[in-house]
C-alpha positions as a Markdown table, in Angstrom:
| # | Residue | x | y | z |
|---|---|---|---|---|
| 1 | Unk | -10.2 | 32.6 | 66.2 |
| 2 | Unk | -8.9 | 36.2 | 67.2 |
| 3 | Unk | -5.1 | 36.7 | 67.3 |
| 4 | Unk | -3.9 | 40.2 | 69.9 |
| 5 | Unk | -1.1 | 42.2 | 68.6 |
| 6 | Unk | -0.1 | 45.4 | 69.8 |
| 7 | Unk | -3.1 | 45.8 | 71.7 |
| 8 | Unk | -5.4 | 45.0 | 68.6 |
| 9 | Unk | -7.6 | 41.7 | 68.1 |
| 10 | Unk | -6.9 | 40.3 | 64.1 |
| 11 | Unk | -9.6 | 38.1 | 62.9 |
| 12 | Unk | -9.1 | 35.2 | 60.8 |
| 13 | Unk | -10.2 | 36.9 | 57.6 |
| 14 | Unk | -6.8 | 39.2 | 58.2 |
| 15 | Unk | -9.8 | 42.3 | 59.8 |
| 16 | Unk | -8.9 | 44.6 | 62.6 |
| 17 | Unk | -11.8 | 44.4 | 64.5 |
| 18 | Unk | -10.7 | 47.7 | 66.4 |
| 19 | Unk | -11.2 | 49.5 | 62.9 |
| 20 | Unk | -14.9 | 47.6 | 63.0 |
| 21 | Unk | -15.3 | 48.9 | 66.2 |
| 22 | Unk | -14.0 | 52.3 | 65.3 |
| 23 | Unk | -16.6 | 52.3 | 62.6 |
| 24 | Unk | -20.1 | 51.8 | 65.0 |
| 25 | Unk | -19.7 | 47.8 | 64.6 |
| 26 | Unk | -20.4 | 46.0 | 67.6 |
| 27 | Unk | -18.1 | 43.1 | 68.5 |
| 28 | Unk | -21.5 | 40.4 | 67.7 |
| 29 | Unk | -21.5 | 41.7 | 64.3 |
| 30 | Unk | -17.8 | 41.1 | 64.0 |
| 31 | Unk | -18.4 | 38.0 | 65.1 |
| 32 | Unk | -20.7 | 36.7 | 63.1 |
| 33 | Unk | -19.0 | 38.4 | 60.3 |
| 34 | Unk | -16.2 | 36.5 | 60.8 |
| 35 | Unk | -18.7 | 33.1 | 61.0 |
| 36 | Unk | -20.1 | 34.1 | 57.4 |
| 37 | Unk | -16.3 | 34.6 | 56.0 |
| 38 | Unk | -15.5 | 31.4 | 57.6 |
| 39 | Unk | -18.8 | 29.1 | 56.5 |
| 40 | Unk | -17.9 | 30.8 | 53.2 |
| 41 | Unk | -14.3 | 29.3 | 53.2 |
| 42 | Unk | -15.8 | 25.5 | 54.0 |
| 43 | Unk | -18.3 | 25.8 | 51.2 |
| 44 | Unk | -15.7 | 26.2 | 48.3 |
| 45 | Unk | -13.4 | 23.7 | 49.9 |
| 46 | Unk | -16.5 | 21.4 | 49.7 |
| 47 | Unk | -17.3 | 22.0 | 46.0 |
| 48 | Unk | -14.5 | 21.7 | 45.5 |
| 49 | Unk | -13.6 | 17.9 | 47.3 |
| 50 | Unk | -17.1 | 17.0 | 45.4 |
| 51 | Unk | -15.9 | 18.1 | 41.8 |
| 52 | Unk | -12.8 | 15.8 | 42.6 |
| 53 | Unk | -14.9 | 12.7 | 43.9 |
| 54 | Unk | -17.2 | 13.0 | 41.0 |
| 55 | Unk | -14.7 | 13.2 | 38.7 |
| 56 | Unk | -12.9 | 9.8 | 39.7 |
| 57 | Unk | -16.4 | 8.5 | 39.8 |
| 58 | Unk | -16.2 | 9.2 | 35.6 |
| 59 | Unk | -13.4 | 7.8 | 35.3 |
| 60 | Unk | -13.9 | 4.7 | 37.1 |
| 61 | Unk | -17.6 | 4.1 | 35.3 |
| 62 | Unk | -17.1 | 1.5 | 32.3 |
| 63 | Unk | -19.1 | 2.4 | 29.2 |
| 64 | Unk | -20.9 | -1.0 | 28.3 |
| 65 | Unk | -20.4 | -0.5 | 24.6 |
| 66 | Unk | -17.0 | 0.3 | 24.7 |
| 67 | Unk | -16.8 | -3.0 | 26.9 |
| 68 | Unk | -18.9 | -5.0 | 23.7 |
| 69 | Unk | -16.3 | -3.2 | 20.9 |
| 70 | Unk | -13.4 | -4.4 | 22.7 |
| 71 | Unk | -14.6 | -8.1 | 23.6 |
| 72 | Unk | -15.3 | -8.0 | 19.7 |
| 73 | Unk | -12.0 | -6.7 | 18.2 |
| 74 | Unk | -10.4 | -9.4 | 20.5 |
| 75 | Unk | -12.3 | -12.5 | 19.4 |
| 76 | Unk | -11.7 | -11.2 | 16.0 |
| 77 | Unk | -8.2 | -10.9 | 16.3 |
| 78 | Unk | -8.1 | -14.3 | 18.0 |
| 79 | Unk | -10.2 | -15.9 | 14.7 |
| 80 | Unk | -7.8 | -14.0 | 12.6 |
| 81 | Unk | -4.6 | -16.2 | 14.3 |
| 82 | Unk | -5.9 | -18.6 | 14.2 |
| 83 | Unk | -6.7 | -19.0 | 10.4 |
| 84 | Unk | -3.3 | -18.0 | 10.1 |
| 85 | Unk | -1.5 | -20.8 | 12.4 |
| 86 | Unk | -4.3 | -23.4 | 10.3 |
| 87 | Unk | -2.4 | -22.0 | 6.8 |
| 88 | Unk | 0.6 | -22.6 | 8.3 |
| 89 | Unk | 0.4 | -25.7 | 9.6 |
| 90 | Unk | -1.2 | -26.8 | 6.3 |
| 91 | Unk | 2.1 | -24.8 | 4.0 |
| 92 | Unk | 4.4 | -27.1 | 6.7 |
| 93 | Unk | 2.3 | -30.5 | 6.1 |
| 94 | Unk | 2.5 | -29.6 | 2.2 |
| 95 | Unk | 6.2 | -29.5 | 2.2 |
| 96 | Unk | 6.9 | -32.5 | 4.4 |
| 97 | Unk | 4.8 | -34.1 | 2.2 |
| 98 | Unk | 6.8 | -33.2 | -0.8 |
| 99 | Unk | 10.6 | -32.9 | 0.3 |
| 100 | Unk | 13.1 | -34.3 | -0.8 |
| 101 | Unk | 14.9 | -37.8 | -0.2 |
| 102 | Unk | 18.0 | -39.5 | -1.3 |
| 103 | Unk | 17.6 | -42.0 | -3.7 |
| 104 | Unk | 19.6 | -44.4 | -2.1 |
| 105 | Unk | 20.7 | -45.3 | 1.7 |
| 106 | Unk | 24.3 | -46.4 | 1.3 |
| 107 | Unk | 26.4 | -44.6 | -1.4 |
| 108 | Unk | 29.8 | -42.5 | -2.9 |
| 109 | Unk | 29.3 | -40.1 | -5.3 |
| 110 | Unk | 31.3 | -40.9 | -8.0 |
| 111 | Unk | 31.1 | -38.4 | -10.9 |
| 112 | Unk | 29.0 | -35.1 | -11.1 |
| 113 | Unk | 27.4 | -33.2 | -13.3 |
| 114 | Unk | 29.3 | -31.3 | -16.6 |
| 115 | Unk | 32.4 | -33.5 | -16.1 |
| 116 | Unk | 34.0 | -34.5 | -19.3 |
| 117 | Unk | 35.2 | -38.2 | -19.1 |
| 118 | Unk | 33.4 | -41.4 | -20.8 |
| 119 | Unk | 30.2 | -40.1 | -22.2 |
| 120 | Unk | 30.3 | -38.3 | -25.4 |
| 121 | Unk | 30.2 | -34.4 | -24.9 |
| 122 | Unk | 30.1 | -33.9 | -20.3 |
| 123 | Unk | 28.6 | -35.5 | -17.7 |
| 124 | Unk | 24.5 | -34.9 | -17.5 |
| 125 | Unk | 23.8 | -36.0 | -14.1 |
| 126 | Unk | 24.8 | -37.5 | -10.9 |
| 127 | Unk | 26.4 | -40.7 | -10.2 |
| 128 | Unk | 25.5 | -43.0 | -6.8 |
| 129 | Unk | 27.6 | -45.9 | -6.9 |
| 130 | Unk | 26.0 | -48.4 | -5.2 |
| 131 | Unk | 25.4 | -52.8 | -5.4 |
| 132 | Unk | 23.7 | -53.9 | -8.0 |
| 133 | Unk | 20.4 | -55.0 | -6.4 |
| 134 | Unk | 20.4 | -52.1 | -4.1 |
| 135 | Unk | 17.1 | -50.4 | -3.5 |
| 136 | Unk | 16.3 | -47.8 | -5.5 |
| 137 | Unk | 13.6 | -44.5 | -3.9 |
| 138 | Unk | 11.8 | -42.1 | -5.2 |
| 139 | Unk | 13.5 | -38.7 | -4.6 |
| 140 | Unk | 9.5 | -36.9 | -4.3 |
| 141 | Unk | 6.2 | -37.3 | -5.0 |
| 142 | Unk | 5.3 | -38.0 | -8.7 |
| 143 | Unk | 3.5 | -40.2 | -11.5 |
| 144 | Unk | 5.8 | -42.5 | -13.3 |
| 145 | Unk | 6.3 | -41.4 | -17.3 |
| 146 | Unk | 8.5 | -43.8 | -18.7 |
| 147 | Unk | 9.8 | -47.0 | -17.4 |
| 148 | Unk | 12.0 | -49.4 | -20.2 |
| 149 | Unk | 15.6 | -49.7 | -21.6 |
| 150 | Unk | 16.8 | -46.7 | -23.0 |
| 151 | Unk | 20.2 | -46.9 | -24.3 |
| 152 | Unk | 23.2 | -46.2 | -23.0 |
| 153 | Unk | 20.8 | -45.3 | -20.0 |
| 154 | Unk | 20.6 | -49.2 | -19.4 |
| 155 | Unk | 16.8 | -49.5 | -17.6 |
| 156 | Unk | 15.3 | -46.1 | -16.9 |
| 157 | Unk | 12.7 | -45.2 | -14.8 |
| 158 | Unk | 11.3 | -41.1 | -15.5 |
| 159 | Unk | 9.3 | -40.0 | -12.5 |
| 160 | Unk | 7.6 | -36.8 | -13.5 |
| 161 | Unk | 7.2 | -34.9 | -9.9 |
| 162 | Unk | 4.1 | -32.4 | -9.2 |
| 163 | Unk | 5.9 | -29.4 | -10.3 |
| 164 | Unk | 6.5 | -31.1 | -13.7 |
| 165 | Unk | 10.1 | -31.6 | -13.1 |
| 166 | Unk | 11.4 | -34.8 | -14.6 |
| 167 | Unk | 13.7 | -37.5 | -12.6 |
| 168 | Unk | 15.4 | -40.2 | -14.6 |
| 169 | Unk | 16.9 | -43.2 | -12.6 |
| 170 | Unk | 19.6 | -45.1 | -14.9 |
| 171 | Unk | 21.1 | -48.1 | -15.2 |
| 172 | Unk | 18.8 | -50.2 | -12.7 |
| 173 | Unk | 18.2 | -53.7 | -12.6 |
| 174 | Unk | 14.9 | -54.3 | -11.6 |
| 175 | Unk | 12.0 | -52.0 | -12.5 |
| 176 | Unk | 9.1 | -52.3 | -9.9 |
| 177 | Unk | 7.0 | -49.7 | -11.2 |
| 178 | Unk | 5.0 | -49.2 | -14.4 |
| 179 | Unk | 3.7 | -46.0 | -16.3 |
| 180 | Unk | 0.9 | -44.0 | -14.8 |
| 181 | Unk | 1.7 | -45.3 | -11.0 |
| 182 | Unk | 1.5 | -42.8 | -8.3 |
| 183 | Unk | 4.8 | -42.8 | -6.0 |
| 184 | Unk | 5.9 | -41.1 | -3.4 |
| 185 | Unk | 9.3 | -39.7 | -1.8 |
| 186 | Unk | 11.1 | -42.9 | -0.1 |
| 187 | Unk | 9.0 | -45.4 | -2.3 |
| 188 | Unk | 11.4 | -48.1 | -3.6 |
| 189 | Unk | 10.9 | -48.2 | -7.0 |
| 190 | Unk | 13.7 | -50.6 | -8.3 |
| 191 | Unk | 17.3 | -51.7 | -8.0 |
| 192 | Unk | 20.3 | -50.5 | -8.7 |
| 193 | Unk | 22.1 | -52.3 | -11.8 |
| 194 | Unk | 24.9 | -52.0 | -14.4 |
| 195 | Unk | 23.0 | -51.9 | -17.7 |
| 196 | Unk | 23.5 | -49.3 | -20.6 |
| 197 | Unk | 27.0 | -48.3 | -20.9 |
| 198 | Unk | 28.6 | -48.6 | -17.6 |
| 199 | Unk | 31.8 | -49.3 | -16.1 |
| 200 | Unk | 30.5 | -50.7 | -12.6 |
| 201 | Unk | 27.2 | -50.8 | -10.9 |
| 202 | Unk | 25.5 | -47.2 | -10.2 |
| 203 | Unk | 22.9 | -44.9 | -10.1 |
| 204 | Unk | 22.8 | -42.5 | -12.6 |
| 205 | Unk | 20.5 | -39.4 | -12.0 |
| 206 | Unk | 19.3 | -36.4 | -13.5 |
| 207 | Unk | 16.9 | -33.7 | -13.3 |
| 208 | Unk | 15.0 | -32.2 | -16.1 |
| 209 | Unk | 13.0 | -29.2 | -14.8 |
| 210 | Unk | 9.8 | -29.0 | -17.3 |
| 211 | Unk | 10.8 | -32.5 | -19.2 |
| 212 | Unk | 14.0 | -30.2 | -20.8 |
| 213 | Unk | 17.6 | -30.3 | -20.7 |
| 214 | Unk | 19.6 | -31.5 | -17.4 |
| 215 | Unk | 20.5 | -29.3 | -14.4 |
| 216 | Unk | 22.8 | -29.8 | -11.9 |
| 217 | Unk | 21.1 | -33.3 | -9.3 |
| 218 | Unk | 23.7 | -31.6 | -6.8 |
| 219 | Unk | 22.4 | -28.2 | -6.6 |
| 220 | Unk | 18.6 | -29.2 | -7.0 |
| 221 | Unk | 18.7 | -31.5 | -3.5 |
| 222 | Unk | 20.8 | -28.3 | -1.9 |
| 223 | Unk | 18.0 | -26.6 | -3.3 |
| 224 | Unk | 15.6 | -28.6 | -1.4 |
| 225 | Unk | 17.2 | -28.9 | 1.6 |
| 226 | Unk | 19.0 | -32.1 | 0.9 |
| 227 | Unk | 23.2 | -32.6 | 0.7 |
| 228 | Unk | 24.0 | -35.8 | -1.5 |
């Protein structure tokens, strides 16, 4: 395309074509000269549009292997969750299975442990008063140590729990369970009585961590998520 000003035709490469004339160049060589500079202009653009189209062709190609590393890492990380929702699941069924109960359904609480009052030196456990003949549960799984009068304990049943801890039901009644039974949290396991040095029908309870001395019954079913 040729542009005039002030008398003078401008090609589209920015040449005068009078100075092309002035110099012996006819006006077919400055046209084709201005073809060549033109055809030369169209070519680049065109490398350069098919640089750009090849490249998004890269980037849009999916490498197979990388496709087979991530499917992988995925359906390991999937395995991986669920082992870990399996252990949990079995931690939660292990600890339902092994909570902690109340010994008995209907009660008062009636002395607690360390209080200084009948017994000799303070208070070793934790008193349920309750009927006499009132059924009498296991607080958790255990085996059954001792069963048999015992004092001033009246009728004592010892249930030694899976941890080792020791739980000594006092003053029953009935005994329905003998040494070396298996029992588990909830399972009646006799009544409530008044024998042993009593005032009035109770429970008397304690827990002995390792078969030792007496801890606080109150704090232990906190402990484990129960409030006598």
């Amino acid at each position: 395309m040729l542009a005039i000003s002030g008398g003078a035709a401008v090609s589209a490469t920015g040449a005068d074509t009078s100075t092309l004339a002035s110099s012996g160049t006819s006006s077919l060589d400055a046209t084709a000269a201005i073809g060549t500079a033109a055809g030369q202009a169209l070519s680049r653009r065109g490398a350069v549009v098919s640089r750009d189209y090849t490249r998004g062709s890269d980037v849009e190609t999916t490498d197979p292997e990388l496709v087979a590393l991530a499917e992988k890492q995925m359906a390991e990380r999937a395995a991986k969750l669920d082992e870990m929702r399996k252990e949990a699941e079995k931690q939660a069924a292990k600890i339902e299975e092994n909570k902690w109960v109340l010994p008995l359904a209907s009660y008062q609480i009636t002395a607690t442990f360390g209080q200084v009052g009948l017994w000799a030196s303070y208070h070793t456990g934790l008193d349920f008063n309750g009927n006499t003949g009132d059924p009498i549960m296991a607080i958790a799984n255990g085996t059954v140590t001792s069963t048999g009068y015992d004092g001033s304990y009246g009728n004592k049943t010892v249930v030694t729990l899976d941890d080792g801890t020791e739980i000594w039901f006092c003053h029953q009644t009935s005994i329905y369970v003998s040494v070396g039974d298996r029992v588990n949290g909830g399972e009646v396991i006799g009544t409530v009585g008044a024998t042993g040095h009593v005032t009035g029908s109770h429970l008397h309870l304690e827990v002995r961590p390792g078969g030792g001395g007496p801890v606080d019954p109150f704090q232990a079913f906190v402990e484990h998520g129960i409030v006598p």
